[in-house]
TORKOL-4160 file (C-alpha; in steps of 0.2 Angstrom, whole numbers, padded with zeros to 4 digits, m for minus):
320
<pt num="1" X="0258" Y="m0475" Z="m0444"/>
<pt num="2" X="0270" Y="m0486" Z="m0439"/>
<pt num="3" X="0266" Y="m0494" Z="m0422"/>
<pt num="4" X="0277" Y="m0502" Z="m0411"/>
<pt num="5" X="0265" Y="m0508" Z="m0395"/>
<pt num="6" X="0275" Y="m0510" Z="m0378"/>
<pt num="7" X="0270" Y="m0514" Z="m0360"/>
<pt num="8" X="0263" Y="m0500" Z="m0350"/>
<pt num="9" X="0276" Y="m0489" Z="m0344"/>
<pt num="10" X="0286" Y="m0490" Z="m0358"/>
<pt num="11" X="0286" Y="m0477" Z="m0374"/>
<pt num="12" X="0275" Y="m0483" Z="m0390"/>
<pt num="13" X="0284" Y="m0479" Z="m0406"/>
<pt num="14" X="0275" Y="m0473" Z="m0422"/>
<pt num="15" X="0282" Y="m0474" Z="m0438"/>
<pt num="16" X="0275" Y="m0465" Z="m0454"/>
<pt num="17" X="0268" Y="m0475" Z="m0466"/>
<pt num="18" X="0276" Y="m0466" Z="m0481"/>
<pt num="19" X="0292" Y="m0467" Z="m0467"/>
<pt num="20" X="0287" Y="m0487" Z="m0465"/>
<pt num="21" X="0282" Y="m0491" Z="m0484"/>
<pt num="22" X="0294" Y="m0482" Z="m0494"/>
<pt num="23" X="0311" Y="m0475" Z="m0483"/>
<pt num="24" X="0311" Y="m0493" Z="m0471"/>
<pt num="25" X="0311" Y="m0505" Z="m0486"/>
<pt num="26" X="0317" Y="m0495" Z="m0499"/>
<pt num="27" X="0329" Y="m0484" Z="m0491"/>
<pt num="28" X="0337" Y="m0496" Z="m0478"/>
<pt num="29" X="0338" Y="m0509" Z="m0491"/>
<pt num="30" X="0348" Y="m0497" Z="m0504"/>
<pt num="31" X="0358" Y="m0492" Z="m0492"/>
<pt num="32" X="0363" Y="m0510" Z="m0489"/>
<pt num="33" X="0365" Y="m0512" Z="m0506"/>
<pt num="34" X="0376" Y="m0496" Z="m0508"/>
<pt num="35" X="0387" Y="m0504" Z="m0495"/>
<pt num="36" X="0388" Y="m0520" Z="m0504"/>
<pt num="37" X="0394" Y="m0514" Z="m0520"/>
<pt num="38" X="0407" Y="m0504" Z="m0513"/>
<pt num="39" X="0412" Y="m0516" Z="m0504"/>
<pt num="40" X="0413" Y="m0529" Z="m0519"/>
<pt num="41" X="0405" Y="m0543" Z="m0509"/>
<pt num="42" X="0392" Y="m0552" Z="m0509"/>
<pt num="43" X="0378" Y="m0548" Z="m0497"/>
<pt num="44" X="0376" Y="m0565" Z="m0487"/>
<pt num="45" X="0394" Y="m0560" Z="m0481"/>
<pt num="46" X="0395" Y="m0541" Z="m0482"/>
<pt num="47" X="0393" Y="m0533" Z="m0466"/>
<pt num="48" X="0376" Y="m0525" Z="m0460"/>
<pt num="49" X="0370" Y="m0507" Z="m0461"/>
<pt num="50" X="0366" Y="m0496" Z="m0449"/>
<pt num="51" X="0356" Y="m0479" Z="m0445"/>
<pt num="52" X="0348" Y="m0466" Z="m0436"/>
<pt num="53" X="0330" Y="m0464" Z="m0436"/>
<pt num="54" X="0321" Y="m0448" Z="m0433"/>
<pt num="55" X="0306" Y="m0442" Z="m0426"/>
<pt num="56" X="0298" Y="m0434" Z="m0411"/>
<pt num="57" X="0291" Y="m0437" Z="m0394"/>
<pt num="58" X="0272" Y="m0432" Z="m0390"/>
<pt num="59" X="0262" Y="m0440" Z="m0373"/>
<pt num="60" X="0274" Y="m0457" Z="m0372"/>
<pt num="61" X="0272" Y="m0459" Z="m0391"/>
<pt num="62" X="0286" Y="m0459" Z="m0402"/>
<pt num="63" X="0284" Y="m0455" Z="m0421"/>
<pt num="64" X="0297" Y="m0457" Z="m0432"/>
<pt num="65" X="0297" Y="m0447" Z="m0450"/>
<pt num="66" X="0313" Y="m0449" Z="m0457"/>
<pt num="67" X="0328" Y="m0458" Z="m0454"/>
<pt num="68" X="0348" Y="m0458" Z="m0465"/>
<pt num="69" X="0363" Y="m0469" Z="m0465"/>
<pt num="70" X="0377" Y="m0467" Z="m0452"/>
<pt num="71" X="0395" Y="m0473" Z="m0456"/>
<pt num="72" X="0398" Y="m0489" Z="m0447"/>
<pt num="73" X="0410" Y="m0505" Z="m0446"/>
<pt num="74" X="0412" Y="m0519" Z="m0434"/>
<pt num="75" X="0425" Y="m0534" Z="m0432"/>
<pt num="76" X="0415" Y="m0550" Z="m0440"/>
<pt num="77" X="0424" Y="m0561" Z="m0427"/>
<pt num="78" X="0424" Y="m0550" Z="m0412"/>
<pt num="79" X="0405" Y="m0541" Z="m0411"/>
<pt num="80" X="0410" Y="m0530" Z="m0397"/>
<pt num="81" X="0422" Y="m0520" Z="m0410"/>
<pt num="82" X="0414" Y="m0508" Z="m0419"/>
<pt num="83" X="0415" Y="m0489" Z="m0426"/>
<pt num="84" X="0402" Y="m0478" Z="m0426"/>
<pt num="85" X="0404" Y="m0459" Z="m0432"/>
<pt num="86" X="0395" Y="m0450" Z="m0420"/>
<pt num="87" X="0403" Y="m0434" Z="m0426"/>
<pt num="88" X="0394" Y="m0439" Z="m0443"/>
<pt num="89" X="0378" Y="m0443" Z="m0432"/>
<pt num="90" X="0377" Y="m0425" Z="m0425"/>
<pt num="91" X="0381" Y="m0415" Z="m0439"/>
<pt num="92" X="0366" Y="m0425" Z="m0451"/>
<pt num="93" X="0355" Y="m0421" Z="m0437"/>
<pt num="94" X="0359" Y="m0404" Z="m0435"/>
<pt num="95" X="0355" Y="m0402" Z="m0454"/>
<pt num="96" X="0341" Y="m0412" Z="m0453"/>
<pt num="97" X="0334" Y="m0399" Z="m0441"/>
<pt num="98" X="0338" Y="m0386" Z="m0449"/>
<pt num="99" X="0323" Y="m0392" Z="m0461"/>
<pt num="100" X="0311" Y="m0398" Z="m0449"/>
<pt num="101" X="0314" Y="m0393" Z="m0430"/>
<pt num="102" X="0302" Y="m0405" Z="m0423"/>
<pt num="103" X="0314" Y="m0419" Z="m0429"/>
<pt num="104" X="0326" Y="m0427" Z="m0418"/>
<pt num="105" X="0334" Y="m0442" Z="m0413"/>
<pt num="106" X="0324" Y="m0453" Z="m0409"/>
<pt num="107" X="0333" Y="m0472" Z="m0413"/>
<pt num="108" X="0343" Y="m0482" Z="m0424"/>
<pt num="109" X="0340" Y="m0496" Z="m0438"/>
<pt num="110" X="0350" Y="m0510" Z="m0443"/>
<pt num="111" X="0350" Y="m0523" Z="m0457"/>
<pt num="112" X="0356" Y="m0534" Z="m0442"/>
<pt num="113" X="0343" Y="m0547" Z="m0448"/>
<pt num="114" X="0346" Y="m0552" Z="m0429"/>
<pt num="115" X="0352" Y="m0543" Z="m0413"/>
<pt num="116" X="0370" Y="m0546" Z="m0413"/>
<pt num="117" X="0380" Y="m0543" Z="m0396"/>
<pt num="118" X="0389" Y="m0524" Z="m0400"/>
<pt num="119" X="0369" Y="m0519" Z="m0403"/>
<pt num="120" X="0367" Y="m0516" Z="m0384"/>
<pt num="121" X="0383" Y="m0504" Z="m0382"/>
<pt num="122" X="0376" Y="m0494" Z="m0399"/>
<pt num="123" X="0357" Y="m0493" Z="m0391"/>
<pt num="124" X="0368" Y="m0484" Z="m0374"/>
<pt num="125" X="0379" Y="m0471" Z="m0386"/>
<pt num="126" X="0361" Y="m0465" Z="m0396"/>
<pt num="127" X="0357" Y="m0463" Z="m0376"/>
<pt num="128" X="0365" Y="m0448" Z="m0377"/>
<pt num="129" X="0355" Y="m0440" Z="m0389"/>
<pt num="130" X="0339" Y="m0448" Z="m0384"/>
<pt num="131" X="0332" Y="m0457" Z="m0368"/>
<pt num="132" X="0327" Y="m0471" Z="m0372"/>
<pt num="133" X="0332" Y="m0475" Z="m0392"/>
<pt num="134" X="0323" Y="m0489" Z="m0401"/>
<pt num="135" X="0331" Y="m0501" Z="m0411"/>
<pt num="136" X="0323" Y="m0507" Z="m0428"/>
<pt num="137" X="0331" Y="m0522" Z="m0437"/>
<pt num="138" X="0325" Y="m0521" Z="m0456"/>
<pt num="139" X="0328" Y="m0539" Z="m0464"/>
<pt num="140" X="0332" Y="m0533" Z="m0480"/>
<pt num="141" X="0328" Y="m0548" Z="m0489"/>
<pt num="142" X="0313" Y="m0556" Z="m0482"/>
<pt num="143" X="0309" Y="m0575" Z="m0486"/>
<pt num="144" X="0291" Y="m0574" Z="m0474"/>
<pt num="145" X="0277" Y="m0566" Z="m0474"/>
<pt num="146" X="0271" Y="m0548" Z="m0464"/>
<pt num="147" X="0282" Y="m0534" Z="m0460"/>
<pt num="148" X="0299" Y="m0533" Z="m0463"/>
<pt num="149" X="0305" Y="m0525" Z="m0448"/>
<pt num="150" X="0306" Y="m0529" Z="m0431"/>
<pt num="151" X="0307" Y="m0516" Z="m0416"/>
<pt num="152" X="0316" Y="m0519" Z="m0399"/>
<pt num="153" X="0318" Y="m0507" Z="m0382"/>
<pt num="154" X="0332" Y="m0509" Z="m0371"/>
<pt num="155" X="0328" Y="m0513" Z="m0353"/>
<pt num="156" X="0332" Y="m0515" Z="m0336"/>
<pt num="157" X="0330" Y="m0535" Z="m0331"/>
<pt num="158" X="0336" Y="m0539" Z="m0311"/>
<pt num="159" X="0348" Y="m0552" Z="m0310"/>
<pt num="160" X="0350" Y="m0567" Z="m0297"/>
<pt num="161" X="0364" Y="m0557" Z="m0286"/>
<pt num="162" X="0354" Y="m0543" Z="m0286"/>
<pt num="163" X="0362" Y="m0534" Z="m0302"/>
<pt num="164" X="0352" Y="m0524" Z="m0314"/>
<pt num="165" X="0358" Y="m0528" Z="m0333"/>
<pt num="166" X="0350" Y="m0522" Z="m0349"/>
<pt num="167" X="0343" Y="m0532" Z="m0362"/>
<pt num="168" X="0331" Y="m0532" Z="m0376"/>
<pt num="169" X="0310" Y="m0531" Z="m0374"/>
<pt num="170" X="0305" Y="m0534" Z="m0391"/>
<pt num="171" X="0290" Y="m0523" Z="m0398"/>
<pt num="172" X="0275" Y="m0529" Z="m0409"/>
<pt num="173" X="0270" Y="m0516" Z="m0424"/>
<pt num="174" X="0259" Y="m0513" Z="m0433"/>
<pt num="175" X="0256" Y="m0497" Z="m0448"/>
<pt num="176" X="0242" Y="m0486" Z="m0450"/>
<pt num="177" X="0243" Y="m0471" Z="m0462"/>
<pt num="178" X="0239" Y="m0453" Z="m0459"/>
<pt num="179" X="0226" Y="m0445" Z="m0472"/>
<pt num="180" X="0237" Y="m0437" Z="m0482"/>
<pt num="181" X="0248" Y="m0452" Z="m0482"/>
<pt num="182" X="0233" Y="m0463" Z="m0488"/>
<pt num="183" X="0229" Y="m0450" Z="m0502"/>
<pt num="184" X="0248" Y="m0452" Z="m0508"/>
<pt num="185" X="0251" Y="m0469" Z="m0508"/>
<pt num="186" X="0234" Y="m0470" Z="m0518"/>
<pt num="187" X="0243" Y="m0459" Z="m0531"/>
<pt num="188" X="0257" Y="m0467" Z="m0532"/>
<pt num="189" X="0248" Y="m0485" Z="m0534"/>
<pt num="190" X="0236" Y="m0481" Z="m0544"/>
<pt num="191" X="0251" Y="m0477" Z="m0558"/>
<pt num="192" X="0262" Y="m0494" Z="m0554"/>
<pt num="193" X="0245" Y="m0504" Z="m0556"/>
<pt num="194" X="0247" Y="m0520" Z="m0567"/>
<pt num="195" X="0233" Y="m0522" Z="m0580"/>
<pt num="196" X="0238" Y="m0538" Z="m0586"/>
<pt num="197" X="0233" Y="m0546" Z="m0567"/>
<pt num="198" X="0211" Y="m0546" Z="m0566"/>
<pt num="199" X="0203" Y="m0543" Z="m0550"/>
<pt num="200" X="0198" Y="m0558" Z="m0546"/>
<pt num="201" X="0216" Y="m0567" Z="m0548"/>
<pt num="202" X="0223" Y="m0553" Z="m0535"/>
<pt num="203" X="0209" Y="m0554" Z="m0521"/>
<pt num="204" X="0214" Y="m0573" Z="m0524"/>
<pt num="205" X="0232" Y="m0569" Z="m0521"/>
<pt num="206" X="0230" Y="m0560" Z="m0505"/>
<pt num="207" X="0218" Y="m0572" Z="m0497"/>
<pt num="208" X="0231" Y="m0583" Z="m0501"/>
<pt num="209" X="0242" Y="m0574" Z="m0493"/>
<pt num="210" X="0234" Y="m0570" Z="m0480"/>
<pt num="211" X="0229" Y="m0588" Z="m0476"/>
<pt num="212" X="0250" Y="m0593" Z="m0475"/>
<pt num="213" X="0254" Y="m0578" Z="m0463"/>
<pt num="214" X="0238" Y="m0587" Z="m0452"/>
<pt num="215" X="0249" Y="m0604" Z="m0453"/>
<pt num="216" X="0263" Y="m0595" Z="m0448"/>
<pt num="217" X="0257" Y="m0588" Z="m0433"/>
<pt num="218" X="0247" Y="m0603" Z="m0429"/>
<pt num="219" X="0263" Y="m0613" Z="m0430"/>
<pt num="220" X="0272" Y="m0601" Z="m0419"/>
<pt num="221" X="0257" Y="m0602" Z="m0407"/>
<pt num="222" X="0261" Y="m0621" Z="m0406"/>
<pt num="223" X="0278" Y="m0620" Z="m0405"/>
<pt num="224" X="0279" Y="m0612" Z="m0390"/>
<pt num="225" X="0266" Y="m0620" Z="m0383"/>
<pt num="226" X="0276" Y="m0635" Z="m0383"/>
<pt num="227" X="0291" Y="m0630" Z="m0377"/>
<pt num="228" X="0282" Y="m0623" Z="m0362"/>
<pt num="229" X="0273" Y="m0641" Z="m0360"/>
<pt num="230" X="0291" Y="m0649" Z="m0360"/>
<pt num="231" X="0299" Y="m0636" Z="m0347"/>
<pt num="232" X="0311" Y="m0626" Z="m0360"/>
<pt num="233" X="0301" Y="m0608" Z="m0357"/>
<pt num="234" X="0293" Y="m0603" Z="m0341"/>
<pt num="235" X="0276" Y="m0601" Z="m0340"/>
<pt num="236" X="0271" Y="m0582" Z="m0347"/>
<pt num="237" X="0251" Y="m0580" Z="m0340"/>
<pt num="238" X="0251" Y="m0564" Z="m0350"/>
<pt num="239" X="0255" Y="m0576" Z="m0367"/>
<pt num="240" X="0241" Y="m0588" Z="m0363"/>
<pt num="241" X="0230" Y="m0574" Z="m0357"/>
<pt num="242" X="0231" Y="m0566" Z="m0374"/>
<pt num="243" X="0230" Y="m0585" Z="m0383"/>
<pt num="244" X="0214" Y="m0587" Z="m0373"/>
<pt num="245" X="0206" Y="m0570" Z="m0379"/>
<pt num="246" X="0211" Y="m0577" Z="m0397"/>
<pt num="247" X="0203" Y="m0592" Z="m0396"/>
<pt num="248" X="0187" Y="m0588" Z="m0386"/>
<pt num="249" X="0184" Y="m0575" Z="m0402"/>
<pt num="250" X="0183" Y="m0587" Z="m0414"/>
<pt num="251" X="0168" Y="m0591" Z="m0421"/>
<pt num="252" X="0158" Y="m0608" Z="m0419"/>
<pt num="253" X="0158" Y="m0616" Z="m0434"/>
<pt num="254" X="0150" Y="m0634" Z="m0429"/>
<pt num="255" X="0132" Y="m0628" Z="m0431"/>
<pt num="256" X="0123" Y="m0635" Z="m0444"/>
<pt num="257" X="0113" Y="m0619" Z="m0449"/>
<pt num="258" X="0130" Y="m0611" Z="m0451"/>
<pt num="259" X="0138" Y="m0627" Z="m0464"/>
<pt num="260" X="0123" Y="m0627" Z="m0472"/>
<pt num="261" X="0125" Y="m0608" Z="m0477"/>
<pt num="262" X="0142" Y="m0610" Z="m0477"/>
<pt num="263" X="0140" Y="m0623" Z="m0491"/>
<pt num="264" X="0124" Y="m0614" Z="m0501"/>
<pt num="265" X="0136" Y="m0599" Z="m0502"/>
<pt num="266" X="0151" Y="m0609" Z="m0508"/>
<pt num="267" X="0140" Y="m0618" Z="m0520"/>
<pt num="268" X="0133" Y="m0605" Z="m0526"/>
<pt num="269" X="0150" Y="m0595" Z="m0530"/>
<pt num="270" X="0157" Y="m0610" Z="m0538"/>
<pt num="271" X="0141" Y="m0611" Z="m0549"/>
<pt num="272" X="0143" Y="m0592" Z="m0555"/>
<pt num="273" X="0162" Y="m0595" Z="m0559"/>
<pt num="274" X="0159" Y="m0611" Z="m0568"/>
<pt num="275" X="0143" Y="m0605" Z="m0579"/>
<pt num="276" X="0155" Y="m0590" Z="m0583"/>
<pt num="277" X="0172" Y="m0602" Z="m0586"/>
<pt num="278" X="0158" Y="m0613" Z="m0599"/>
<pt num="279" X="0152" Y="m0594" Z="m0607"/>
<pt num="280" X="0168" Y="m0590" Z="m0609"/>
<pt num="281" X="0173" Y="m0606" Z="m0618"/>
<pt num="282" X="0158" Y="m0605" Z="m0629"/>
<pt num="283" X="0163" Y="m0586" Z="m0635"/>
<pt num="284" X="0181" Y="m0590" Z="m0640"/>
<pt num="285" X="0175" Y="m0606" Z="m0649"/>
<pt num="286" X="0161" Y="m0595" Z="m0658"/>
<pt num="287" X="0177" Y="m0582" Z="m0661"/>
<pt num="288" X="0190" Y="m0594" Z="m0666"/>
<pt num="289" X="0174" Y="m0604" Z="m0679"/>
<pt num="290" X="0171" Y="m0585" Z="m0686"/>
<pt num="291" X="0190" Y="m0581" Z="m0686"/>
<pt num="292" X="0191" Y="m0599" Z="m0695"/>
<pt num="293" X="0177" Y="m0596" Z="m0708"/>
<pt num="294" X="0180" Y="m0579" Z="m0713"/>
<pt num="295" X="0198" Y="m0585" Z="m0719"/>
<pt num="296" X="0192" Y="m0596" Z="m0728"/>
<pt num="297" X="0179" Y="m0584" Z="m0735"/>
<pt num="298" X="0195" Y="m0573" Z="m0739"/>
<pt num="299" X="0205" Y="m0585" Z="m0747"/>
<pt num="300" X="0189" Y="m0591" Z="m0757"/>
<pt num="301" X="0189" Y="m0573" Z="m0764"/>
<pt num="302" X="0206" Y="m0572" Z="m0769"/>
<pt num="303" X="0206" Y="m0587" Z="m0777"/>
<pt num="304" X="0190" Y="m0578" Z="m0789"/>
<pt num="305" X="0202" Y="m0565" Z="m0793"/>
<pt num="306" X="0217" Y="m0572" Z="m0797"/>
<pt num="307" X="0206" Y="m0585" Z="m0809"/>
<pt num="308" X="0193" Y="m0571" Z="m0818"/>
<pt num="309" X="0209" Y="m0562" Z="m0830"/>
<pt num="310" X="0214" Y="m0578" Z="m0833"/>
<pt num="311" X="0197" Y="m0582" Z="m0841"/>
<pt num="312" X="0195" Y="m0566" Z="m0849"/>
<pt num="313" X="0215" Y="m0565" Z="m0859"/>
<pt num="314" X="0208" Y="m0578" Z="m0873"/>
<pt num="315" X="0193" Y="m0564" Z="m0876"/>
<pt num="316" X="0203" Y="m0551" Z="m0876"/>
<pt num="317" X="0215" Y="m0561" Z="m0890"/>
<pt num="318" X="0203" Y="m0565" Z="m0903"/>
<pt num="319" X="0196" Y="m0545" Z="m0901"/>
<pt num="320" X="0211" Y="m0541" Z="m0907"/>
């Protein structure tokens, strides 16, 4: 599932991993792309895409399982113009139902990648079919590393004169996968697998990988930190709260015992793959010597042939 974690009192928002995987990604992202060519431009210039998401409602928890595309326009100049065919909106949802009855309205998507200023006035029109709709921007074309989407709740904030005016709480996700799910993203792998990539060279990749998103993070971690330190963000105690838990869970790695081992096992790893990297030298040498040698056998044996009728025409003359 798709899991968007808010502060208590607020809704949680699952999405479907097949939902998350294949209709987010894939469907937002050709949906853009449909819009793009007919349009005829470019898509750093064309305008974004927008959606409703489906899903329903059980104990504060919001699952979305489907989602489809909603004819939309906005002034590039003036973001607080904008069209949105709600008359569309509702008669797709009615269909949808007609298939499955559970789903219902339950949010919108846009390829924003970022919140742009209508985005509040569209989260209050999907208010009417919903209570409180999530917005999920889907960055079409990521350039970082993790999920591609990032999930936001509109909400009440008190202003200085006493006012209440709504803004945007953003929402950390996460995915997890229903059993069924799992079973057919397994399938569907297992059939797009590349054999020309070993084992070893995609464990490497995603450790790899894994190891820039860590950077990321930490480098957002900082980030903030210093502009708290030089009084450009308040001071959130729930942030450093959190940044407190993280860092009291790592582990101490200063011990001696735990170098030493940390070496022997590194040592030890390195030792298997260079033995295996020398073996496998050896054998394509061997090979490539064989290979070598049994050409030249074969071209040795040729030779014989071509040369014995040649020696035995002067035999065969005199016979006659």
């Amino acid at each position: 599932m798709f899991c968007f974690v808010v502060p208590p009192g607020s809704l949680l928002v699952l999405f479907g991993y097949l939902v998350a995987w294949l209709w987010l990604p894939l469907g937002d992202s050709t949906h853009c792309a449909r819009r793009h060519l007919w349009l005829s431009l470019p898509t750093a210039i064309c305008s974004r895409a927008v959606g409703v998401l489906l899903g329903q409602i059980v104990k504060g928890k919001v699952s979305c399982t489907n989602s489809y595309a909603v004819p939309f326009e906005e002034d590039e100049r003036d973001p607080t113009v904008w069209f949105l065919d709600h008359n569309f909106l509702e008669s797709m949802s009615s269909m949808f139902r007609k298939v499955n009855a559970r789903e219902t309205v339950v949010g919108w998507y846009s390829t924003g990648p970022t919140i742009r200023g209508g985005d509040l006035d569209i989260t209050e029109l999907m208010r009417t079919y919903t209570p409180n709709p999530v917005l999920v921007l889907v960055d079409v074309t990521p350039k970082e590393l993790g999920l591609p989407t990032e999930a936001y709740l509109s909400v009440e904030q008190p202003q200085e004169d006493a006012t209440l005016s709504r803004t945007f709480a953003h929402l950390p996700s996460e995915i997890n996968a229903a059993d069924a799910e799992e079973v057919g993203v397994g399938h569907l792998l297992r059939d797009i697998k590349d054999s020309s990539v070993s084992t070893l060279a995609g464990e490497v990749a995603g450790k790899v990988g894994a190891l820039k998103s860590l950077r990321a993070r930490l480098g957002e971690l900082k980030t903030y930190l210093d502009s708290v330190a030089a009084g450009e963000l308040p001071v959130n105690h729930e942030i450093l709260y959190n940044m407190q838990d993280i860092f009291n869970l790592l582990p101490a790695l200063s011990g001696k015992e735990l170098v030493r081992s940390f070496a022997v096992k590194t040592n030890d790893a390195m030792l298997v793959l260079y033995v295996s990297a020398v073996i496998r030298a050896v054998c394509a040498l061997d090979d490539l010597i064989e290979n070598k040698a049994g050409l030249m056998r074969e071209t040795e044996r040729r030779a014989a042939q071509k040369a014995a009728p040649a020696a035995v025409a002067p035999t065969g003359g005199k016979a006659a």
